[in-house]
C-alpha positions as CSV (number, residue, x, y, z in Angstrom):
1,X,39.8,11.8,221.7
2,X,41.4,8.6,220.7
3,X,39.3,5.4,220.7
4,X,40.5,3.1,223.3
5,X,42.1,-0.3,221.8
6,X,42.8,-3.3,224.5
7,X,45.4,-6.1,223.6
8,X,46.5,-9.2,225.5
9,X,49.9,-10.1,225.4
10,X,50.4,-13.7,226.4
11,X,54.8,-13.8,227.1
12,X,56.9,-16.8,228.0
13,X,61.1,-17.5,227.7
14,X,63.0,-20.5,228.4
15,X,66.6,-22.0,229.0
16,X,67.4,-25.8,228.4
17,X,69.6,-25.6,231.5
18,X,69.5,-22.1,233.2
19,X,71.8,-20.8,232.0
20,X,71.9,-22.3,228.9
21,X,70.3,-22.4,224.9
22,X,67.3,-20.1,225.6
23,X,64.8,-18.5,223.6
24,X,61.7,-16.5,223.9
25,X,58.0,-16.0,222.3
26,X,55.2,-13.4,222.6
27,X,51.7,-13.4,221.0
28,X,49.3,-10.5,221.0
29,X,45.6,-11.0,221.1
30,X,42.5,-9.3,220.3
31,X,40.5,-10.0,223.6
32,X,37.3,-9.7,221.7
33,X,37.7,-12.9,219.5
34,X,40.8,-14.6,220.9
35,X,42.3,-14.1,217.4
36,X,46.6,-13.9,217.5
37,X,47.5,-10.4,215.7
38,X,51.5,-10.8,216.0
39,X,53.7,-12.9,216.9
40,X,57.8,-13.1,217.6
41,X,60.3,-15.6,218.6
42,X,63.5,-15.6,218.5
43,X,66.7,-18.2,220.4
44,X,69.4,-15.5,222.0
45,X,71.9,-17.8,222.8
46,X,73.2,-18.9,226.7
47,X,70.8,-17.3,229.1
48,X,68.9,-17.9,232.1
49,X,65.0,-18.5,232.1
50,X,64.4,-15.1,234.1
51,X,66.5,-13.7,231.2
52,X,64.0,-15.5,228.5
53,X,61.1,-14.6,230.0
54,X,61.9,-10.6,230.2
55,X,62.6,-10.8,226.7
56,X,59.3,-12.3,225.9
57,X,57.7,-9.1,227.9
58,X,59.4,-7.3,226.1
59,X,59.0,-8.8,222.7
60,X,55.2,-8.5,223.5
61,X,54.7,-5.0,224.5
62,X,57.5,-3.9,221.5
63,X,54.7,-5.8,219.0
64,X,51.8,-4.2,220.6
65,X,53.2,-1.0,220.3
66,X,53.9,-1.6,216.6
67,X,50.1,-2.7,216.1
68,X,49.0,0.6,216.8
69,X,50.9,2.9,216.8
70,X,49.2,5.9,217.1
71,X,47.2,4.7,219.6
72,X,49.2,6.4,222.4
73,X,47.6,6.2,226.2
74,X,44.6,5.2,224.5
75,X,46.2,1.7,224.0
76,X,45.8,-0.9,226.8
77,X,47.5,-4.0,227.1
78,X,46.9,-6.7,229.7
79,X,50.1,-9.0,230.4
80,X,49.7,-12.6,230.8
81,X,52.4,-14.8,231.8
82,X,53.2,-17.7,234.1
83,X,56.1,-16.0,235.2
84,X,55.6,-15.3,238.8
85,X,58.9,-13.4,239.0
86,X,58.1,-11.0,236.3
87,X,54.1,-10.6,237.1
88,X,55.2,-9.5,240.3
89,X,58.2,-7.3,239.9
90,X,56.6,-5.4,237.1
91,X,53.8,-4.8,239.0
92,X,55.8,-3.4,241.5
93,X,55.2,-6.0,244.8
94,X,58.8,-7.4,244.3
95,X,62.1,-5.7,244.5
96,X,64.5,-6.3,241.3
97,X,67.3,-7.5,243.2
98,X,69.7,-9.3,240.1
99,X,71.7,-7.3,238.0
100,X,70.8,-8.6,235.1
101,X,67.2,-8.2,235.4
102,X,67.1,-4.4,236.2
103,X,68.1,-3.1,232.3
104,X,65.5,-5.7,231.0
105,X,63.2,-4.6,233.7
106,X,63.4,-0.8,232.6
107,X,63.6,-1.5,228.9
108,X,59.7,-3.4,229.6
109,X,58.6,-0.5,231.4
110,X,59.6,2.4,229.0
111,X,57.5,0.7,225.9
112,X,54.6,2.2,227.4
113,X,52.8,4.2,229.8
114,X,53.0,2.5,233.1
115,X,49.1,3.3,233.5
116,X,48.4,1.0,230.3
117,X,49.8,-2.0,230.9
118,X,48.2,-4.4,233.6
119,X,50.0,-8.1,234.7
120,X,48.3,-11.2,236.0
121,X,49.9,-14.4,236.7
122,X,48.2,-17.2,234.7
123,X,49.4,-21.2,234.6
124,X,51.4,-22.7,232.4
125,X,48.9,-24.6,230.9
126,X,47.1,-21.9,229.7
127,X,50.2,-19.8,228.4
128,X,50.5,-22.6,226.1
129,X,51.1,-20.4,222.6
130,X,53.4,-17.8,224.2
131,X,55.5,-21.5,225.4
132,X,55.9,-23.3,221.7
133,X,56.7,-19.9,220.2
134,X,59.8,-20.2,223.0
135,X,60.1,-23.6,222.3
136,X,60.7,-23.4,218.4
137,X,63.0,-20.5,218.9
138,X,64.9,-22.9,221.0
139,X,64.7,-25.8,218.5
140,X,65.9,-23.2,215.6
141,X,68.7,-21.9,217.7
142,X,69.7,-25.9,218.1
143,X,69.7,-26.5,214.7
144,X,71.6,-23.0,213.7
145,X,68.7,-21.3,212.7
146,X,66.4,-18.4,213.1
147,X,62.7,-18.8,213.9
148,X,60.6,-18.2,211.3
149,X,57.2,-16.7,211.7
150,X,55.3,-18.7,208.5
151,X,56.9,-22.1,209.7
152,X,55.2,-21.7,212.9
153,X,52.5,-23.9,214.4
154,X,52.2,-22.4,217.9
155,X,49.2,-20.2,216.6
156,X,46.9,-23.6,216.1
157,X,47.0,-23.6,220.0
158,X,44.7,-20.2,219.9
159,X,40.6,-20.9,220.9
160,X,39.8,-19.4,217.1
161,X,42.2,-22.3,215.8
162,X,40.9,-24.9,218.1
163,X,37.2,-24.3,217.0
164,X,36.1,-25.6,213.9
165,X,34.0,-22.9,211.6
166,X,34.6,-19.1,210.1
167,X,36.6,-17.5,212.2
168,X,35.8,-14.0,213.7
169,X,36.6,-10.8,212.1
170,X,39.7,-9.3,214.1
171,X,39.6,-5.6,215.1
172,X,42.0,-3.4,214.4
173,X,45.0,-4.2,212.4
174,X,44.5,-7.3,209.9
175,X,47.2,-10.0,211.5
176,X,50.8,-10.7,210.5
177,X,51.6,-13.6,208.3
178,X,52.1,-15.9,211.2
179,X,48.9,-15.3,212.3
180,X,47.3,-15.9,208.7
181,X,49.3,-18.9,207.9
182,X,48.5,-20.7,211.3
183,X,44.4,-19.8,210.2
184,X,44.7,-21.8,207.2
185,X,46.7,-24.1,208.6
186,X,44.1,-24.6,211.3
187,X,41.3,-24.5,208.9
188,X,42.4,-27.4,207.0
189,X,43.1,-29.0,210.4
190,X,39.6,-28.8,210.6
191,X,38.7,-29.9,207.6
192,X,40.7,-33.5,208.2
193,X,39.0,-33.9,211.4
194,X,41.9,-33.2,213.6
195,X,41.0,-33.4,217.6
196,X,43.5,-31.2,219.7
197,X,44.9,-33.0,222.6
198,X,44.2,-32.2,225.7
199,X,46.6,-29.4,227.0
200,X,47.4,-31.0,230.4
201,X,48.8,-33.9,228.7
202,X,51.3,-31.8,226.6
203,X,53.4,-30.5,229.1
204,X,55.3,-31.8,232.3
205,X,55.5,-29.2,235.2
206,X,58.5,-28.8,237.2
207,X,60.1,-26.7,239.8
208,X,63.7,-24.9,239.6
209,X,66.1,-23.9,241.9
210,X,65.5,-19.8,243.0
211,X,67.6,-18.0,240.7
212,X,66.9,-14.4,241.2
213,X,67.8,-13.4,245.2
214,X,65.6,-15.7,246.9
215,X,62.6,-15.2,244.7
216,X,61.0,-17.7,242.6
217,X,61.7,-18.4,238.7
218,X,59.7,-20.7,236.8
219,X,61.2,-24.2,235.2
220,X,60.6,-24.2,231.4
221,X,60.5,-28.2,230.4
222,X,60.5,-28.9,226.5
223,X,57.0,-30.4,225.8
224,X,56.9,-33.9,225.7
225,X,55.9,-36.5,223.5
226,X,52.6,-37.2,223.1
227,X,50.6,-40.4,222.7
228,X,47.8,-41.0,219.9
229,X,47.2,-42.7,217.2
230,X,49.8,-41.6,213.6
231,X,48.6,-39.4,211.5
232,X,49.5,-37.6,208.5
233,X,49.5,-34.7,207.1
234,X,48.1,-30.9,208.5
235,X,45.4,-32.7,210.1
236,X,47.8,-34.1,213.0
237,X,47.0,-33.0,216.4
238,X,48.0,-29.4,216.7
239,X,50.8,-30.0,219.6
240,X,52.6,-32.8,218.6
241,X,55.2,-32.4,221.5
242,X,59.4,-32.5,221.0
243,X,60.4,-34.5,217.7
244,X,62.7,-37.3,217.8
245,X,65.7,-35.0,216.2
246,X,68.0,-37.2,214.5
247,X,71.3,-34.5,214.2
248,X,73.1,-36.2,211.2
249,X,77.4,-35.6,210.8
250,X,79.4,-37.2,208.3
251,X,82.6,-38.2,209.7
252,X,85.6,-36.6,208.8
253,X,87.8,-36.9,205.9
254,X,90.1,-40.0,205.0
255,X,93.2,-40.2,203.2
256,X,90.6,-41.2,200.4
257,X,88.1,-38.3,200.6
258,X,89.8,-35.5,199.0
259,X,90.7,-38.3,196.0
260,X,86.9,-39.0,195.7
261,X,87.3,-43.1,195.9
262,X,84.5,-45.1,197.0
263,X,84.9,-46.1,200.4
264,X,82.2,-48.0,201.6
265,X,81.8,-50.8,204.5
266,X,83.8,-53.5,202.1
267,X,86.9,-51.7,201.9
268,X,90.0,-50.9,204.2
269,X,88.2,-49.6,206.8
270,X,90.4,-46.2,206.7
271,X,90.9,-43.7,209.9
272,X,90.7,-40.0,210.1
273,X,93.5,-37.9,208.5
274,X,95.0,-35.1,210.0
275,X,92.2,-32.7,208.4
276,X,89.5,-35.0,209.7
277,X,90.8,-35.0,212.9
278,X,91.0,-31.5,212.6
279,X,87.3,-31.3,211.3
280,X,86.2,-34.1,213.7
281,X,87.1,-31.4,216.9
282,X,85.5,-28.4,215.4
283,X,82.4,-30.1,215.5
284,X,82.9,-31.1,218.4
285,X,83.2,-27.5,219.7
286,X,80.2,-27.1,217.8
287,X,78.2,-29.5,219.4
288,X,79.3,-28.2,223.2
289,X,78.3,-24.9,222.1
290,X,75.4,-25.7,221.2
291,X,74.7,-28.4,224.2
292,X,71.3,-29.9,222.5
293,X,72.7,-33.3,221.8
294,X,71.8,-35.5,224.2
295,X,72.7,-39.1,222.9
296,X,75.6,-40.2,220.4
297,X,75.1,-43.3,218.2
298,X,78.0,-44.2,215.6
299,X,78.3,-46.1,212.7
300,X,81.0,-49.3,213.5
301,X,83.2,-47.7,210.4
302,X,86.8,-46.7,211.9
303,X,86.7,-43.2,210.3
304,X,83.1,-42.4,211.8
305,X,83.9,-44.3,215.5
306,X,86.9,-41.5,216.0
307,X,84.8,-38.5,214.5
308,X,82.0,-39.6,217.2
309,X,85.0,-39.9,219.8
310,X,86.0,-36.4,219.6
311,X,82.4,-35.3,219.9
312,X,81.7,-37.4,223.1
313,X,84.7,-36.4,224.8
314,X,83.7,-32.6,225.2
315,X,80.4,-33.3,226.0
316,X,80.9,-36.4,228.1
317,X,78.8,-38.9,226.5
318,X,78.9,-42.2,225.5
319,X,78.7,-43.5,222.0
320,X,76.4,-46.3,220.9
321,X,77.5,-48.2,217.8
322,X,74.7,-49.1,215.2
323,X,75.5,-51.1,212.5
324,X,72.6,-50.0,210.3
325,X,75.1,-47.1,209.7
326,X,77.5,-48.4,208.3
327,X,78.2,-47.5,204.9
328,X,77.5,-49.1,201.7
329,X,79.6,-51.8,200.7
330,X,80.8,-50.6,197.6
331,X,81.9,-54.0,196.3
332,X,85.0,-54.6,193.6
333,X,85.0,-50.4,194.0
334,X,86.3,-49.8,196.8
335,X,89.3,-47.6,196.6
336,X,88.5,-46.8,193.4
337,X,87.8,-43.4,191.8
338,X,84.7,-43.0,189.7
339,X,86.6,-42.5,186.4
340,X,88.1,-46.0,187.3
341,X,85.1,-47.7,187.8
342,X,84.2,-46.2,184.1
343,X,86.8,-47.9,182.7
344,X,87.1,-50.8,184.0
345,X,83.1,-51.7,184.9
346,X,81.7,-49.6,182.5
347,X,78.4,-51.4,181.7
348,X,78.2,-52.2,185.7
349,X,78.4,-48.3,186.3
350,X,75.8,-47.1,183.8
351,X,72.9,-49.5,185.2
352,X,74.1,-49.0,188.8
353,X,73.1,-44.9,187.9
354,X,70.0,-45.9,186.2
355,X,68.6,-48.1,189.3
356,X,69.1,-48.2,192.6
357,X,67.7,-52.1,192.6
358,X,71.4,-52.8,190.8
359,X,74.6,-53.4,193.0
360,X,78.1,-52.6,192.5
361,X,80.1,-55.0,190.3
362,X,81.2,-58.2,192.6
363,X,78.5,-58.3,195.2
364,X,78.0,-54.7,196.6
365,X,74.7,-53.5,197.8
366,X,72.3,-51.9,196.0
367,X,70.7,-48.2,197.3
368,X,67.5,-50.3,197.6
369,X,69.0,-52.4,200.0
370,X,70.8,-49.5,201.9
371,X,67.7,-47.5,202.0
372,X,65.9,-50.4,203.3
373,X,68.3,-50.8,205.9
374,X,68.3,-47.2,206.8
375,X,64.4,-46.8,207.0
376,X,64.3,-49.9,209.9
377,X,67.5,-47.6,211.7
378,X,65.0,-44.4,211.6
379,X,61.9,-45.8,213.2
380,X,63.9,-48.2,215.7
381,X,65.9,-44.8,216.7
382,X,62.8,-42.3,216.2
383,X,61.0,-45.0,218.7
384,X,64.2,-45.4,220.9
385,X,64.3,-41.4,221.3
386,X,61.5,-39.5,221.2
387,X,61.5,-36.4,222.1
388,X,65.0,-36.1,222.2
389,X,67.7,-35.0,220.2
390,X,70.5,-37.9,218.7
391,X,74.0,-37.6,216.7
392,X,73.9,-40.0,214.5
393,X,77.7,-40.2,212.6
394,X,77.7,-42.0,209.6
395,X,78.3,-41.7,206.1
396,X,77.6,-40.4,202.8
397,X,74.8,-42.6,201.7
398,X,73.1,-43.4,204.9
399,X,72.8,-39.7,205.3
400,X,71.5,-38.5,201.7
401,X,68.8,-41.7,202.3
402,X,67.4,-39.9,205.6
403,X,67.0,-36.8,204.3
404,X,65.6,-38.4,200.7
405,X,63.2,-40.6,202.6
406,X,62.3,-37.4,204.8
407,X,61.4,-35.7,201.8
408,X,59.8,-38.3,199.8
409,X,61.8,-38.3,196.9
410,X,63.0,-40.6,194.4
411,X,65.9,-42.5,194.9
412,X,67.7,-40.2,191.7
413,X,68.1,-37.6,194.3
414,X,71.1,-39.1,196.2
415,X,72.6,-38.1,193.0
416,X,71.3,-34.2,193.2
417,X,72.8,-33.5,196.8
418,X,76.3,-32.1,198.2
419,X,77.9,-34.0,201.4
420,X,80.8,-32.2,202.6
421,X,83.2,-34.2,204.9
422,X,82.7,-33.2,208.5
423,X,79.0,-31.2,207.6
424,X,75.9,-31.8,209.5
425,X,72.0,-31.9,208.4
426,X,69.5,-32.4,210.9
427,X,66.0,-34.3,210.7
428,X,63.1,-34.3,213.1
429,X,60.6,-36.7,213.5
430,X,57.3,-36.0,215.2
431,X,54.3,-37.7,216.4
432,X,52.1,-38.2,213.4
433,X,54.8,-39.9,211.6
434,X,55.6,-36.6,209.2
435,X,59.6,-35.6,208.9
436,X,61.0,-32.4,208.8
437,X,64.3,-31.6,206.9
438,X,65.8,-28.5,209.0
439,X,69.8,-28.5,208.1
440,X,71.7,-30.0,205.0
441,X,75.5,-30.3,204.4
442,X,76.0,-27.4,207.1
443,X,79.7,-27.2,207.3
444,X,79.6,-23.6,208.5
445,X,81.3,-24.8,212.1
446,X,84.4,-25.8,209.9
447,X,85.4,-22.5,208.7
C-alpha cells in the first residue's frame, strides 16, 4: 500500500488590465514545515485574470504531480487560492459558464484524481508567494523576458524564510533550485538583520468588474511601493514592492548615425532619417504591444523628441522633456568621425580615453560631468515614479551611464558596451536603493 504524501499548492494569476499582459505563479508546500518544494511562473501574453489564475491551478497540480510521481491516489493536494471563482467552480458549487474557462477547467481536473485534491478560499494577503511568483512573470513578460526560477525572491515570503534559524528538514523530494536559492538567500537575510514588513502593508486590495457570467473574479493590483528606511544588499526587506522601472530607448538613427560622427547636445541638433523614423514606429508597436509603459520623458534633443513622438502617439501619452537627458556636448567634435578627431586632436583624444575627468577639445563635457548629471536624473525620476514603469529616450551616453552606475562599474565600461540606434535596455529600481539591469541594447523589435 502506498504511503500517503499531502502537498499544499498555494495558486494565483494576474492581468495588468483584464485582458491584458498576464502571468501566473504556483508554489507547492510541504504542510509539515511550511518549506516551498517547487515553484513555476511564467507571463503568457494578453489574458484575462480568470485566465491567469487557471493557469496557476494548473501549473500547481502539474508540479505536484511531478514531485511524486508514483505516488498515484496516495498523493493529496490541498488547493489554496484567493480566487473565489476558481475555489468554487472546481469544487463543483458554481457552473462554468465562459468559454474560455471550461478547457482550462477540465485540463485542472484531469491532473489528478478528483478525490485527491481539496480547494479552500484563502485572502490575498495570505496567498502572498503564489502573487509575486505572478507578479515577476509579469515584470519578465514586460521586459521581453522569461521568468527565471534562481532570480526569484517570492520564496523569502514562505514562514521557513521569515524565521530566523535552521530550517526544517523537508519530506519527500529535496526542493528545486528556486526553493534552495530563496533558503540561502533568506538565510543571509537573516544574518544582516532583515525585518519582513508587514504583509498588509504590501499590497492594495481592489475590486473588478464580474468577468465570468455574473460571477465574481478577483482584481490582481501590482504590489506597491513600500516605505522604510534604504537598505542595501540581501538583507533588504524581503517584499520590496514594484521597482521604479526606468525602460531606456535610444532614439533613432540620424543622417549621422550610420557615419559614426559624434553628435552630442553642442552640435546641429539633427532629426530622424527615414530609417529612424522607420525604427522610431517599430518601437512604438513594441511598446503598445507590450502596454507596460506608463509615463514618457524625453530628452530636449530633436532626434530623441520625434522618436518619443511616435511612441506616445500609439499609446496616447504625453511626453515630458528632461534636460538631464540630453546628450553630451561633444565640443569641437561634433560632426566629426572618430578617425577625424585622431588626426586633428590627437593628444585631446588619447587622455579623453584614459579619463573620464577630461573633456572634449574646446569646452565639451567630461563623462564625470555627464554621469553626475545623470545620477541626480535617476534618483529625482526613481523618486518621481515609484513603482511605476517610465520611457526614458535619450542617448548613447546617458544610457550606457544608467546601466554602468546600475552595475557599479568603472567608468572604462562605457567603452565595453554596444548601443544600437533604436534598441532598448531596461533598469529597475527598488526600495532598498539596489538596481537591477534586466535588458541591454535589445533591438530585437526592429527586425
Amino acid at each position: 500500500m502506498s504511503v500517503a504524501r499531502q502537498v499544499v499548492v498555494e495558486a494565483d494569476g494576474g492581468s495588468r488590465g483584464n485582458p491584458g499582459p498576464a502571468g501566473y505563479g504556483a508554489v507547492v508546500i510541504d504542510p509539515a514545515t511550511g518549506e516551498p518544494l517547487a515553484e513555476a511562473a511564467e507571463y503568457i501574453g494578453v489574458a484575462t485574470n480568470n485566465v491567469a489564475e487557471y493557469r496557476g491551478l494548473i501549473a500547481g497540480l502539474t508540479a505536484a504531480k511531478a514531485l511524486f510521481p508514483d505516488a498515484g491516489e496516495a498523493l493529496r493536494v490541498h488547493v489554496r487560492m484567493d480566487s473565489k471563482l476558481v475555489v468554487e467552480q472546481m469544487s463543483g458549487r458554481w457552473k462554468i459558464k465562459h468559454p474560455d474557462m471550461k478547457p482550462l477547467a477540465a485540463r485542472a481536473a484531469a491532473i489528478l484524481p478528483p478525490s485527491s485534491v481539496t480547494y479552500e478560499w484563502i485572502p490575498r494577503a495570505q496567498n502572498k508567494h503564489a502573487d509575486r511568483l505572478a507578479n515577476e512573470a509579469m515584470d519578465a513578460g514586460r521586459d521581453g523576458r522569461q521568468w527565471e526560477a534562481s532570480a526569484s525572491t517570492a520564496a523569502l515570503d514562505a514562514p521557513s524564510a521569515r524565521t530566523p534559524g535552521t530550517p526544517s528538514p523537508v519530506q519527500g523530494p529535496v526542493g528545486d533550485q528556486a526553493a534552495g536559492a530563496a533558503r540561502a538567500r533568506a538565510a543571509l537575510a537573516a544574518g544582516r538583520g532583515a525585518a519582513a514588513p508587514a504583509a498588509d502593508a504590501l499590497f492594495s486590495l481592489a475590486e473588478e468588474p464580474v468577468e465570468s457570467g455574473g460571477e465574481p473574479t478577483d482584481a490582481h493590483p501590482a504590489p506597491q511601493q513600500s516605505a522604510g528606511t534604504p537598505q542595501t544588499g540581501w538583507g533588504a526587506a524581503p517584499d520590496l514592492g514594484a521597482p521604479a522601472t526606468l525602460v531606456l530607448l535610444r532614439h533613432g538613427e540620424t543622417a549621422l548615425t550610420p557615419e559614426k560622427r559624434f553628435s552630442g547636445s553642442g552640435g546641429t541638433d539633427p532629426e530622424l532619417s527615414a530609417v529612424g523614423r522607420g525604427q522610431a514606429e517599430r518601437a512604438a508597436g513594441h511598446f503598445a504591444a507590450l502596454g507596460t509603459v506608463q509615463e514618457i520623458v524625453s530628452s530636449p534633443l530633436r532626434r530623441c523628441r520625434e522618436t518619443a513622438a511616435a511612441v506616445a502617439a500609439r499609446l496616447g501619452l504625453d511626453v515630458r522633456i528632461d534636460e538631464s537627458l540630453r546628450e553630451t556636448d561633444f565640443g569641437a567634435w561634433e560632426g566629426l568621425t572618430f578617425g577625424e578627431v585622431r588626426e586633428r586632436y590627437g593628444d585631446d583624444l588619447t587622455a579623453w580615453l584614459a579619463s573620464p575627468d577630461t573633456a572634449p577639445t574646446g569646452g565639451g563635457e567630461s563623462f564625470a560631468q555627464v554621469a553626475e548629471r545623470v545620477a541626480a536624473a535617476r534618483d529625482r525620476l526613481v523618486a518621481r515614479y515609484a513603482g511605476r514603469t517610465v520611457l526614458l529616450v535619450t542617448h548613447v551616453t546617458p544610457i550606457k551611464t544608467f546601466v554602468r552606475l546600475a552595475l557599479g562599474a568603472p567608468p572604462e565600461a562605457l567603452f565595453r558596451m554596444e548601443l544600437s540606434a533604436a534598441s532598448i535596455s531596461t533598469v529597475a529600481y527598488y526600495a532598498d536603493g539596489n538596481a537591477s539591469v534586466r535588458l541591454l541594447n535589445d533591438t530585437s523589435h526592429l527586425r
